[in-house]
C-alpha positions in Angstrom: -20.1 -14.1 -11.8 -22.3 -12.8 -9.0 -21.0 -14.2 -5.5 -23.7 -15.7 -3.5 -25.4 -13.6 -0.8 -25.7 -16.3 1.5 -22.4 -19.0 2.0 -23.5 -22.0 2.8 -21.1 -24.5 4.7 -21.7 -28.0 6.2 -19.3 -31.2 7.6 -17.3 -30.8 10.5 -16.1 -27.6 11.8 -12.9 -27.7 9.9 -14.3 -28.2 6.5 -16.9 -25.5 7.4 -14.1 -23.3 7.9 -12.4 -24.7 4.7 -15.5 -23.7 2.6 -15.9 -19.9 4.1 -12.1 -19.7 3.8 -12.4 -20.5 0.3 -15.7 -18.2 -0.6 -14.5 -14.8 1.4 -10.4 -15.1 1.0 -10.8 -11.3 -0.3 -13.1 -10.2 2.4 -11.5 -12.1 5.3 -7.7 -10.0 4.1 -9.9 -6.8 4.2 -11.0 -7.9 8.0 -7.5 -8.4 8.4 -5.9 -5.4 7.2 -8.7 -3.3 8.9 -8.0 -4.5 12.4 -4.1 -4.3 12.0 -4.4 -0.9 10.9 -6.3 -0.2 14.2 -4.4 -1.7 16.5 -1.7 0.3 14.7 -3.2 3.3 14.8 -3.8 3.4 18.7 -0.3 2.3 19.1 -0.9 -1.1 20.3 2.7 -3.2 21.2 1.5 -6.0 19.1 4.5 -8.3 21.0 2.5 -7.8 24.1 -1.2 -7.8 22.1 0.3 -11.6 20.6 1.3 -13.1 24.6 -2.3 -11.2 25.5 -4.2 -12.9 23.1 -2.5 -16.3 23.5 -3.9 -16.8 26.7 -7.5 -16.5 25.4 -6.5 -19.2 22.5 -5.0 -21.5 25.3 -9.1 -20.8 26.8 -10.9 -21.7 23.8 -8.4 -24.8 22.6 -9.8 -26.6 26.4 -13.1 -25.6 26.5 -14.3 -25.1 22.8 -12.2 -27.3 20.5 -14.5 -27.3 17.7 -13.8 -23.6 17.4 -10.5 -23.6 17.1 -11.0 -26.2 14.2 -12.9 -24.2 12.4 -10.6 -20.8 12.4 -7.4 -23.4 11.3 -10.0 -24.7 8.5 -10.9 -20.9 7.4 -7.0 -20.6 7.4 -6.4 -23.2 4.9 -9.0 -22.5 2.5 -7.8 -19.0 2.4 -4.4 -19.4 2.1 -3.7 -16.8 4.9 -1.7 -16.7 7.8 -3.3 -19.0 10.6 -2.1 -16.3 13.4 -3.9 -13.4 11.3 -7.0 -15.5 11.2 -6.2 -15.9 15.4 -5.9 -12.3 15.7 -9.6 -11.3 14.1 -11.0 -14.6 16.2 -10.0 -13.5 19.7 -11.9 -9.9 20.2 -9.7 -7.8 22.9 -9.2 -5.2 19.9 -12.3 -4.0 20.9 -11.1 -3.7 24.2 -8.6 -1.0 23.0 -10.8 2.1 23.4 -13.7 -0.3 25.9 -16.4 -0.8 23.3 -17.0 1.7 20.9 -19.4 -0.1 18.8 -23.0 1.5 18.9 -25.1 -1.8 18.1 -29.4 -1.2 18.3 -31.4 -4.0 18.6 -35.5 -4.7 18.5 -37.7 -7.4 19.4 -41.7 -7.5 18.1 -43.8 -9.4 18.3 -47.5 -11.1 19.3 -49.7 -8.0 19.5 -47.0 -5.5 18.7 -46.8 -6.5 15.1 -49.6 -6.6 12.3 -49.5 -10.6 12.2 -48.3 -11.9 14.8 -44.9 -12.8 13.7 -41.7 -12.6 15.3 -39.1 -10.5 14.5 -35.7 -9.5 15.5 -33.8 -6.7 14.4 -30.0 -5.3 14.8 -27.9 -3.0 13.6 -24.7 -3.7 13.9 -22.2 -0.6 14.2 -18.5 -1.2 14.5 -15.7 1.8 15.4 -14.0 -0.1 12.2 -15.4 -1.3 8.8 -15.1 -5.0 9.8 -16.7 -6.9 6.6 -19.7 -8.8 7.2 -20.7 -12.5 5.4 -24.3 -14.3 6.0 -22.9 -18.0 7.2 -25.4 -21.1 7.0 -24.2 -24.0 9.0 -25.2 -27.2 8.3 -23.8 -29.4 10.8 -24.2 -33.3 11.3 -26.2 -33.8 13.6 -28.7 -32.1 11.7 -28.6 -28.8 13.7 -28.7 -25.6 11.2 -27.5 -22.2 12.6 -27.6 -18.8 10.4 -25.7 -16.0 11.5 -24.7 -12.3 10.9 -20.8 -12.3 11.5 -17.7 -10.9 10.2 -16.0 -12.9 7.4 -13.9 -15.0 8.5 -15.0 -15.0 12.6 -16.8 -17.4 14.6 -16.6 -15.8 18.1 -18.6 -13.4 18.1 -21.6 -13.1 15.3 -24.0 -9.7 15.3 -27.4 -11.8 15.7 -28.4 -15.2 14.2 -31.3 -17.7 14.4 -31.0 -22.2 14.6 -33.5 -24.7 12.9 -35.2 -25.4 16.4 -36.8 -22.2 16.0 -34.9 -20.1 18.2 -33.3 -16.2 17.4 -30.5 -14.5 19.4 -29.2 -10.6 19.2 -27.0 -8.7 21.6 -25.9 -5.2 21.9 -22.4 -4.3 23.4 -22.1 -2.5 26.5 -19.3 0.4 27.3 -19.1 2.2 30.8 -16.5 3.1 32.8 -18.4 2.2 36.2 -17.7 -1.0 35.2 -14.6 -3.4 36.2 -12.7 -5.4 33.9 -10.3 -8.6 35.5 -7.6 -8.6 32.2 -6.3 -12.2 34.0 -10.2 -13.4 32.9 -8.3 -13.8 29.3 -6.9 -16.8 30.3 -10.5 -18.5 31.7 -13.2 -17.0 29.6 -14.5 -15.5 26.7 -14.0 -11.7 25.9 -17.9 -11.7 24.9 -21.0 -14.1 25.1 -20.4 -15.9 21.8 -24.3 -16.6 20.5 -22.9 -18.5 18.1 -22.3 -21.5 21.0 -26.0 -20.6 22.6 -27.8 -21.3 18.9 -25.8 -24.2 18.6 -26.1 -25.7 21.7 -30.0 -24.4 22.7 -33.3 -24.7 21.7 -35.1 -22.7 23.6 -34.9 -19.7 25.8 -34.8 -21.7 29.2 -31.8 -23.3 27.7 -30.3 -19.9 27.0 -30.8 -18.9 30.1 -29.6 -21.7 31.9 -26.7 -22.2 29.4 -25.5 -18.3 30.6 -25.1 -19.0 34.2 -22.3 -21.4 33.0 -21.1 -19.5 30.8 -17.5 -17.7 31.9 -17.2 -14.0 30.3 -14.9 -11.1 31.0 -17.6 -8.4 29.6 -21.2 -7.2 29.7 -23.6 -7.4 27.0 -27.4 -6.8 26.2 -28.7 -10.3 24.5 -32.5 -10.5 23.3 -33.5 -14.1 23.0 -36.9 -15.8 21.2 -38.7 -18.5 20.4 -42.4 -19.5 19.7 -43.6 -18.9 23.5 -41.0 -16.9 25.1 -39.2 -13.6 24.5 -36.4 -12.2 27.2 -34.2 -9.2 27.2 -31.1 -10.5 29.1 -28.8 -7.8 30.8 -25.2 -10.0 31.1 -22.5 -8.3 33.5 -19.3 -10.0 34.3 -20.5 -11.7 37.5 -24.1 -12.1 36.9 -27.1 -11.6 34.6 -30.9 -9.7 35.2 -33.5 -11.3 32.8 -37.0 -9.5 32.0 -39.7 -11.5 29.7 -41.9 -10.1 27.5 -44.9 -8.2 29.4 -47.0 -9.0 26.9 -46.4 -5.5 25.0 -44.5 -7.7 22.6 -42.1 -5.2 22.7 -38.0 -5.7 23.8 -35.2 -2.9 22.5 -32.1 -2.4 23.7 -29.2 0.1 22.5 -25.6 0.0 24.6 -26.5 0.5 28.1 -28.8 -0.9 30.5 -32.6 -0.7 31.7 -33.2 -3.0 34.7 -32.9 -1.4 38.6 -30.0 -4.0 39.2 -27.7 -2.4 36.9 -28.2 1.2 35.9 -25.9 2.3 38.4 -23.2 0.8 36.1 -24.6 2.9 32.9 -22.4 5.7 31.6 -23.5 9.4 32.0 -25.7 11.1 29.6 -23.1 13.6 28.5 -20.0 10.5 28.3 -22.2 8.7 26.2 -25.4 10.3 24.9 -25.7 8.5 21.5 -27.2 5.0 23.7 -29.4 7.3 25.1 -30.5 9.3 22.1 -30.8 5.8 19.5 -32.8 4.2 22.7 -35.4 7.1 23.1 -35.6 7.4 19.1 -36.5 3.4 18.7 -39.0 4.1 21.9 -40.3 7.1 19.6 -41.0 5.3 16.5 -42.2 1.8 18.0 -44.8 3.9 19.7 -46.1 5.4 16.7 -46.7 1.8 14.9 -47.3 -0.5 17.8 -49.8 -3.1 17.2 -49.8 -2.4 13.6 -45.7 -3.1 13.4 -44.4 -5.0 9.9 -41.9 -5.9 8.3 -40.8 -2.8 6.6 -41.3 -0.7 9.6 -38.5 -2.1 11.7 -36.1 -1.6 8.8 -37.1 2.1 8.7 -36.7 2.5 12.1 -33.6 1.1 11.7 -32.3 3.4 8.3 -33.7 6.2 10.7 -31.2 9.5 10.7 -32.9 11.8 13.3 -30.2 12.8 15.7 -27.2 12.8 13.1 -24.5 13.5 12.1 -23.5 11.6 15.8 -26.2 10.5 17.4 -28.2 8.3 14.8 -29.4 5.3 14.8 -28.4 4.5 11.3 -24.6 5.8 11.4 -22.6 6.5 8.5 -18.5 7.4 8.2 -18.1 10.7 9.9 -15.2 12.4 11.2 -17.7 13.2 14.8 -18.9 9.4 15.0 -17.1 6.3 16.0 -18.6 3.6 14.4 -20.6 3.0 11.6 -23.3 0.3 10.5 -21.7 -2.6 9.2 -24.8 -4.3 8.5 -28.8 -4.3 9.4 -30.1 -8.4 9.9 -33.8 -9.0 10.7 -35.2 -12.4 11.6 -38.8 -13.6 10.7 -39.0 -16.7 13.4 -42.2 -18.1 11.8 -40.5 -18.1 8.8 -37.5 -19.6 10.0 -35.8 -17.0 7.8 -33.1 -13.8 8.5 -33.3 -11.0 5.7 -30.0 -8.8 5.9 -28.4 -6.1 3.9 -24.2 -6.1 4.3 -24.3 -2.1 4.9 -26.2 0.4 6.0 -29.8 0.0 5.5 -30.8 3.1 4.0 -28.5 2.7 1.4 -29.1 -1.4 0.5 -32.8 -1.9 0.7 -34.7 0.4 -2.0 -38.0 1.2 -2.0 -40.3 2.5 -4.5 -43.8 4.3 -3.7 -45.9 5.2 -6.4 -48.3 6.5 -3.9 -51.6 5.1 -3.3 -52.2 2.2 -5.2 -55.7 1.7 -7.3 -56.6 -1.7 -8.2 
Protein backbone atom coordinates (compact mmCIF):
# COMPACT_ATOMS: atom_id res chain seq x y z
CA UNK A 1 0.00 0.00 0.00
CA UNK A 2 1.49 3.42 -0.95
CA UNK A 3 2.01 5.68 2.31
CA UNK A 4 0.50 9.07 1.91
CA UNK A 5 2.78 11.97 0.86
CA UNK A 6 1.22 14.32 2.98
CA UNK A 7 0.16 13.15 6.98
CA UNK A 8 -2.54 14.83 8.02
CA UNK A 9 -3.20 15.28 11.81
CA UNK A 10 -5.85 17.22 13.73
CA UNK A 11 -7.32 17.44 17.76
CA UNK A 12 -5.26 18.59 20.40
CA UNK A 13 -1.61 18.57 20.28
CA UNK A 14 -1.29 15.17 21.89
CA UNK A 15 -3.51 13.34 19.51
CA UNK A 16 -1.70 15.13 16.69
CA UNK A 17 1.36 13.67 17.94
CA UNK A 18 -0.51 10.30 18.38
CA UNK A 19 -1.45 10.27 14.70
CA UNK A 20 2.27 11.19 13.29
CA UNK A 21 3.52 8.77 15.82
CA UNK A 22 1.50 6.24 14.40
CA UNK A 23 2.07 7.08 10.44
CA UNK A 24 6.14 7.56 10.64
CA UNK A 25 7.10 4.95 13.61
CA UNK A 26 9.75 3.62 10.87
CA UNK A 27 11.00 6.93 9.89
CA UNK A 28 10.91 8.62 13.29
CA UNK A 29 13.54 5.16 14.64
CA UNK A 30 15.65 6.16 11.52
CA UNK A 31 15.79 9.94 12.94
CA UNK A 32 16.63 8.39 15.93
CA UNK A 33 19.32 6.03 15.18
CA UNK A 34 20.79 8.83 12.84
CA UNK A 35 21.29 11.41 15.57
CA UNK A 36 22.61 8.78 18.24
CA UNK A 37 25.09 7.62 15.89
CA UNK A 38 26.28 11.33 15.56
CA UNK A 39 26.45 12.26 18.77
CA UNK A 40 28.44 8.96 19.03
CA UNK A 41 30.62 9.51 16.50
CA UNK A 42 31.91 13.00 17.80
CA UNK A 43 32.28 11.42 21.12
CA UNK A 44 29.53 13.21 22.87
CA UNK A 45 29.22 12.13 26.93
CA UNK A 46 25.62 11.46 26.49
CA UNK A 47 25.31 11.57 30.64
CA UNK A 48 26.27 15.24 30.36
CA UNK A 49 24.33 15.70 26.71
CA UNK A 50 20.99 14.12 28.93
CA UNK A 51 21.48 16.98 32.24
CA UNK A 52 22.28 19.48 29.02
CA UNK A 53 19.25 18.88 27.29
CA UNK A 54 17.06 18.66 30.41
CA UNK A 55 17.38 22.17 31.07
CA UNK A 56 15.91 23.12 27.67
CA UNK A 57 12.83 20.56 28.38
CA UNK A 58 12.35 22.23 31.88
CA UNK A 59 12.15 25.74 29.16
CA UNK A 60 9.70 24.48 26.82
CA UNK A 61 7.40 22.44 29.68
CA UNK A 62 6.78 26.52 31.21
CA UNK A 63 6.61 28.41 28.28
CA UNK A 64 5.21 26.02 25.49
CA UNK A 65 3.18 23.20 27.08
CA UNK A 66 1.40 22.32 24.07
CA UNK A 67 4.74 21.23 22.65
CA UNK A 68 5.69 19.05 25.03
CA UNK A 69 2.13 17.35 24.55
CA UNK A 70 2.63 16.71 21.27
CA UNK A 71 6.32 14.96 21.40
CA UNK A 72 4.65 12.60 24.57
CA UNK A 73 1.70 12.00 21.96
CA UNK A 74 4.25 11.13 18.98
CA UNK A 75 5.78 8.81 21.70
CA UNK A 76 2.79 6.83 22.31
CA UNK A 77 1.66 6.32 18.92
CA UNK A 78 5.05 5.04 18.07
CA UNK A 79 5.71 2.88 20.74
CA UNK A 80 9.28 4.45 21.21
CA UNK A 81 11.11 5.61 23.96
CA UNK A 82 9.63 9.10 25.19
CA UNK A 83 13.42 10.28 26.13
CA UNK A 84 14.57 9.21 22.38
CA UNK A 85 11.62 11.28 21.02
CA UNK A 86 13.11 14.27 23.76
CA UNK A 87 16.45 13.82 22.39
CA UNK A 88 15.54 14.48 18.39
CA UNK A 89 13.00 17.47 19.89
CA UNK A 90 15.58 19.53 21.75
CA UNK A 91 18.20 20.58 18.78
CA UNK A 92 21.85 21.26 20.64
CA UNK A 93 23.14 18.21 18.47
CA UNK A 94 23.57 20.65 15.97
CA UNK A 95 25.43 22.59 18.30
CA UNK A 96 28.13 19.83 18.23
CA UNK A 97 30.21 20.98 15.36
CA UNK A 98 28.09 24.99 15.40
CA UNK A 99 25.86 24.48 12.46
CA UNK A 100 26.92 22.66 9.75
CA UNK A 101 23.76 22.53 7.90
CA UNK A 102 24.02 24.52 4.45
CA UNK A 103 20.13 25.43 4.07
CA UNK A 104 19.38 28.05 0.68
CA UNK A 105 16.41 29.85 0.61
CA UNK A 106 14.36 32.21 -2.13
CA UNK A 107 11.66 34.54 -2.10
CA UNK A 108 9.81 35.76 -5.60
CA UNK A 109 7.53 37.43 -6.20
CA UNK A 110 5.21 40.57 -7.63
CA UNK A 111 7.24 41.61 -10.71
CA UNK A 112 9.97 39.11 -10.26
CA UNK A 113 7.86 36.12 -11.33
CA UNK A 114 5.85 35.51 -14.61
CA UNK A 115 2.30 35.89 -12.70
CA UNK A 116 2.59 37.45 -9.94
CA UNK A 117 2.47 34.74 -7.50
CA UNK A 118 4.27 34.14 -4.42
CA UNK A 119 6.69 31.73 -3.87
CA UNK A 120 9.10 30.49 -1.34
CA UNK A 121 11.70 28.06 -1.77
CA UNK A 122 14.34 26.13 0.55
CA UNK A 123 16.54 23.66 0.49
CA UNK A 124 17.11 22.13 3.40
CA UNK A 125 20.72 20.53 3.86
CA UNK A 126 21.50 18.66 7.06
CA UNK A 127 25.37 17.43 8.11
CA UNK A 128 23.15 14.11 8.87
CA UNK A 129 20.32 12.30 6.86
CA UNK A 130 17.60 13.41 9.32
CA UNK A 131 14.18 12.04 7.53
CA UNK A 132 11.85 14.48 6.48
CA UNK A 133 7.58 14.10 6.73
CA UNK A 134 5.13 16.85 5.17
CA UNK A 135 2.76 17.46 8.55
CA UNK A 136 -0.85 19.18 8.03
CA UNK A 137 -2.17 20.46 11.27
CA UNK A 138 -5.58 20.87 11.76
CA UNK A 139 -6.03 22.41 14.96
CA UNK A 140 -9.39 23.49 16.73
CA UNK A 141 -9.59 26.65 16.51
CA UNK A 142 -9.69 26.28 13.01
CA UNK A 143 -6.05 27.46 12.41
CA UNK A 144 -4.21 25.06 9.60
CA UNK A 145 -0.38 25.05 9.56
CA UNK A 146 1.69 22.84 6.86
CA UNK A 147 5.21 22.31 7.38
CA UNK A 148 8.52 20.77 6.11
CA UNK A 149 10.03 19.03 9.30
CA UNK A 150 11.79 15.96 10.36
CA UNK A 151 9.58 13.05 11.31
CA UNK A 152 8.85 12.98 14.42
CA UNK A 153 9.97 16.91 15.51
CA UNK A 154 8.05 19.83 16.19
CA UNK A 155 10.77 22.36 17.15
CA UNK A 156 12.19 23.22 14.47
CA UNK A 157 10.48 22.68 10.87
CA UNK A 158 12.67 23.53 7.39
CA UNK A 159 9.84 26.15 6.09
CA UNK A 160 6.00 25.95 6.29
CA UNK A 161 3.01 28.15 5.35
CA UNK A 162 -0.72 28.70 7.87
CA UNK A 163 -4.35 29.06 6.44
CA UNK A 164 -4.28 32.96 7.06
CA UNK A 165 -2.11 33.17 4.12
CA UNK A 166 1.15 33.51 5.57
CA UNK A 167 4.69 31.48 4.50
CA UNK A 168 7.84 31.32 6.71
CA UNK A 169 11.65 29.84 5.75
CA UNK A 170 14.89 30.25 7.56
CA UNK A 171 18.37 29.38 6.86
CA UNK A 172 20.84 28.54 9.72
CA UNK A 173 23.68 30.66 10.49
CA UNK A 174 27.43 29.30 11.59
CA UNK A 175 30.35 31.75 12.41
CA UNK A 176 32.77 31.78 14.91
CA UNK A 177 32.62 35.74 15.47
CA UNK A 178 29.70 34.93 17.01
CA UNK A 179 29.00 34.28 21.00
CA UNK A 180 27.05 31.55 22.33
CA UNK A 181 25.62 31.82 26.40
CA UNK A 182 25.30 27.65 26.85
CA UNK A 183 23.24 28.82 30.37
CA UNK A 184 20.55 30.33 27.51
CA UNK A 185 19.46 26.38 27.48
CA UNK A 186 17.67 26.77 30.43
CA UNK A 187 15.53 30.19 29.22
CA UNK A 188 15.17 29.85 25.55
CA UNK A 189 14.95 28.03 22.54
CA UNK A 190 18.17 26.61 20.69
CA UNK A 191 16.45 28.15 17.33
CA UNK A 192 13.42 30.34 16.23
CA UNK A 193 10.88 27.55 16.01
CA UNK A 194 8.46 28.85 12.89
CA UNK A 195 6.37 26.38 13.71
CA UNK A 196 5.09 28.73 16.89
CA UNK A 197 5.25 32.05 14.44
CA UNK A 198 2.63 30.19 11.79
CA UNK A 199 0.73 29.16 14.55
CA UNK A 200 0.49 32.07 16.40
CA UNK A 201 0.64 34.89 13.38
CA UNK A 202 -1.05 36.06 10.52
CA UNK A 203 0.82 38.34 9.13
CA UNK A 204 4.28 39.64 8.83
CA UNK A 205 3.88 42.58 11.39
CA UNK A 206 2.91 39.86 13.79
CA UNK A 207 6.08 38.00 12.97
CA UNK A 208 7.98 40.67 13.47
CA UNK A 209 6.58 41.77 16.58
CA UNK A 210 6.20 38.12 17.85
CA UNK A 211 10.35 37.91 17.37
CA UNK A 212 11.21 40.64 19.71
CA UNK A 213 9.62 38.38 22.42
CA UNK A 214 10.84 35.72 21.35
CA UNK A 215 14.04 34.28 23.67
CA UNK A 216 16.79 32.30 21.42
CA UNK A 217 20.25 31.17 22.05
CA UNK A 218 21.24 31.27 18.10
CA UNK A 219 21.04 33.30 14.86
CA UNK A 220 19.15 32.48 11.91
CA UNK A 221 18.10 33.97 8.38
CA UNK A 222 14.02 33.82 8.41
CA UNK A 223 12.16 35.05 5.03
CA UNK A 224 8.55 35.86 5.97
CA UNK A 225 5.34 36.59 3.41
CA UNK A 226 2.06 37.30 2.94
CA UNK A 227 -0.26 38.99 0.39
CA UNK A 228 1.31 42.66 0.89
CA UNK A 229 4.46 42.25 2.57
CA UNK A 230 7.71 40.31 2.10
CA UNK A 231 10.80 40.66 4.74
CA UNK A 232 14.15 39.02 5.02
CA UNK A 233 14.74 38.96 8.78
CA UNK A 234 18.50 38.63 9.99
CA UNK A 235 17.93 37.05 13.89
CA UNK A 236 21.10 37.21 16.19
CA UNK A 237 20.99 36.25 19.70
CA UNK A 238 20.33 39.76 21.18
CA UNK A 239 18.51 41.39 18.33
CA UNK A 240 17.17 41.20 14.83
CA UNK A 241 17.77 43.62 11.34
CA UNK A 242 14.67 43.41 9.13
CA UNK A 243 14.81 44.57 5.19
CA UNK A 244 11.34 44.44 3.10
CA UNK A 245 10.93 43.83 -0.23
CA UNK A 246 12.33 46.81 -2.53
CA UNK A 247 10.01 46.15 -4.86
CA UNK A 248 12.51 43.77 -6.91
CA UNK A 249 10.32 41.02 -5.56
CA UNK A 250 13.38 39.42 -4.94
CA UNK A 251 14.68 37.98 -1.15
CA UNK A 252 17.52 34.95 -0.96
CA UNK A 253 19.41 34.07 1.71
CA UNK A 254 22.11 31.11 2.12
CA UNK A 255 24.03 30.77 5.80
CA UNK A 256 25.46 34.04 6.51
CA UNK A 257 24.34 37.48 6.56
CA UNK A 258 23.72 40.59 4.17
CA UNK A 259 22.66 43.69 6.15
CA UNK A 260 25.65 46.47 7.42
CA UNK A 261 24.58 45.61 11.13
CA UNK A 262 25.82 42.17 11.02
CA UNK A 263 28.39 41.23 8.42
CA UNK A 264 31.03 41.75 10.79
CA UNK A 265 29.76 38.56 12.48
CA UNK A 266 29.94 36.48 8.96
CA UNK A 267 32.64 33.88 8.65
CA UNK A 268 35.59 34.27 6.26
CA UNK A 269 35.46 33.41 2.62
CA UNK A 270 38.09 30.69 2.94
CA UNK A 271 36.34 29.19 6.68
CA UNK A 272 33.24 29.02 4.91
CA UNK A 273 33.09 29.61 1.15
CA UNK A 274 30.17 27.22 0.25
CA UNK A 275 27.47 30.28 1.81
CA UNK A 276 29.26 32.39 -0.36
CA UNK A 277 29.51 30.34 -3.44
CA UNK A 278 25.45 28.94 -3.24
CA UNK A 279 24.54 32.87 -2.45
CA UNK A 280 26.41 34.25 -5.63
CA UNK A 281 25.07 31.13 -7.70
CA UNK A 282 21.14 31.82 -6.68
CA UNK A 283 22.15 35.75 -7.46
CA UNK A 284 23.49 34.30 -10.83
CA UNK A 285 20.56 32.46 -11.99
CA UNK A 286 17.58 34.78 -10.52
CA UNK A 287 19.27 37.41 -12.73
CA UNK A 288 19.05 35.53 -15.77
CA UNK A 289 15.01 34.85 -15.27
CA UNK A 290 13.90 37.89 -13.33
CA UNK A 291 10.55 39.12 -14.22
CA UNK A 292 9.86 36.13 -16.20
CA UNK A 293 10.53 33.75 -12.84
CA UNK A 294 7.98 30.42 -12.55
CA UNK A 295 7.47 27.73 -11.02
CA UNK A 296 9.79 25.35 -12.49
CA UNK A 297 12.63 27.85 -12.48
CA UNK A 298 13.15 28.07 -8.72
CA UNK A 299 13.26 24.29 -8.46
CA UNK A 300 16.14 24.33 -11.13
CA UNK A 301 17.83 26.77 -9.41
CA UNK A 302 17.53 24.88 -6.65
CA UNK A 303 18.67 21.03 -8.27
CA UNK A 304 21.54 23.45 -9.61
CA UNK A 305 25.18 21.56 -9.26
CA UNK A 306 27.61 24.34 -10.54
CA UNK A 307 30.31 24.52 -7.86
CA UNK A 308 30.25 20.71 -6.78
CA UNK A 309 31.38 18.38 -5.57
CA UNK A 310 31.49 20.98 -2.23
CA UNK A 311 30.20 24.00 -2.95
CA UNK A 312 26.66 23.30 -4.56
CA UNK A 313 23.72 24.35 -4.07
CA UNK A 314 22.01 21.02 -4.52
CA UNK A 315 24.45 18.78 -2.23
CA UNK A 316 24.66 15.20 -2.41
CA UNK A 317 26.64 12.47 0.08
CA UNK A 318 30.28 13.27 -0.47
CA UNK A 319 33.18 12.39 1.54
CA UNK A 320 34.40 16.63 0.93
CA UNK A 321 30.79 17.92 1.93
CA UNK A 322 29.06 18.12 5.26
CA UNK A 323 25.66 18.00 4.65
CA UNK A 324 23.37 17.06 2.15
CA UNK A 325 19.74 18.08 0.92
CA UNK A 326 17.27 16.41 2.93
CA UNK A 327 14.48 17.88 1.10
CA UNK A 328 13.52 20.93 -1.45
CA UNK A 329 9.80 22.60 -0.25
CA UNK A 330 8.32 25.45 -2.35
CA UNK A 331 5.23 27.39 -1.36
CA UNK A 332 2.69 28.93 -3.93
CA UNK A 333 0.92 31.63 -1.28
CA UNK A 334 -1.95 32.33 -3.83
CA UNK A 335 -2.50 28.95 -3.90
CA UNK A 336 -2.37 28.36 -0.41
CA UNK A 337 -0.36 25.21 -1.35
CA UNK A 338 3.59 23.87 -0.53
CA UNK A 339 4.89 21.35 -3.31
CA UNK A 340 7.94 19.35 -1.82
CA UNK A 341 10.07 16.46 -2.81
CA UNK A 342 11.59 14.35 0.54
CA UNK A 343 15.24 14.37 -1.25
CA UNK A 344 17.17 16.04 -3.33
CA UNK A 345 15.44 17.76 -6.09
CA UNK A 346 17.26 16.76 -9.00
CA UNK A 347 16.70 13.41 -8.29
CA UNK A 348 12.60 13.50 -7.15
CA UNK A 349 11.04 15.93 -9.62
CA UNK A 350 11.39 14.48 -13.43
CA UNK A 351 11.00 16.29 -16.27
CA UNK A 352 10.50 15.44 -19.69
CA UNK A 353 11.21 17.84 -22.79
CA UNK A 354 10.29 16.78 -26.02
CA UNK A 355 11.57 20.00 -27.39
CA UNK A 356 9.49 22.60 -28.88
CA UNK A 357 6.09 21.75 -28.78
CA UNK A 358 3.65 22.12 -32.16
CA UNK A 359 0.05 22.41 -31.59
Amino acid sequence: MRKPSVIVVSGTPYQQGVQQGQALRETILKNIENIRADLANNHCDMDEYAVFMQKNVNFLQQAHPELMEEIAGIADGSGLPYTDILMINIPAYFMQRYFVQECSMILARGKATADGCTYLIKNRDMKMTVHQAVIEHHYQDGRVVSEVNGAGIVTYPANGMNNRGLAIATTGFWSQYTHVELEDIGRSHIFVNIHLLLMNCNTVAEVLQYLKNSPRMNGLNIIAADAEDAVVIETTRDGMTVRHDDGSGLLYRTNHYMLDENIGLNPKFAEYPSTFMRYARIEEMLAERSGKLRFQDLFRIMSDHENEPVNAICRHPNALVPSETDSSSLVVLEDGEMWTTLGNPCEHLTLSKIGEATL
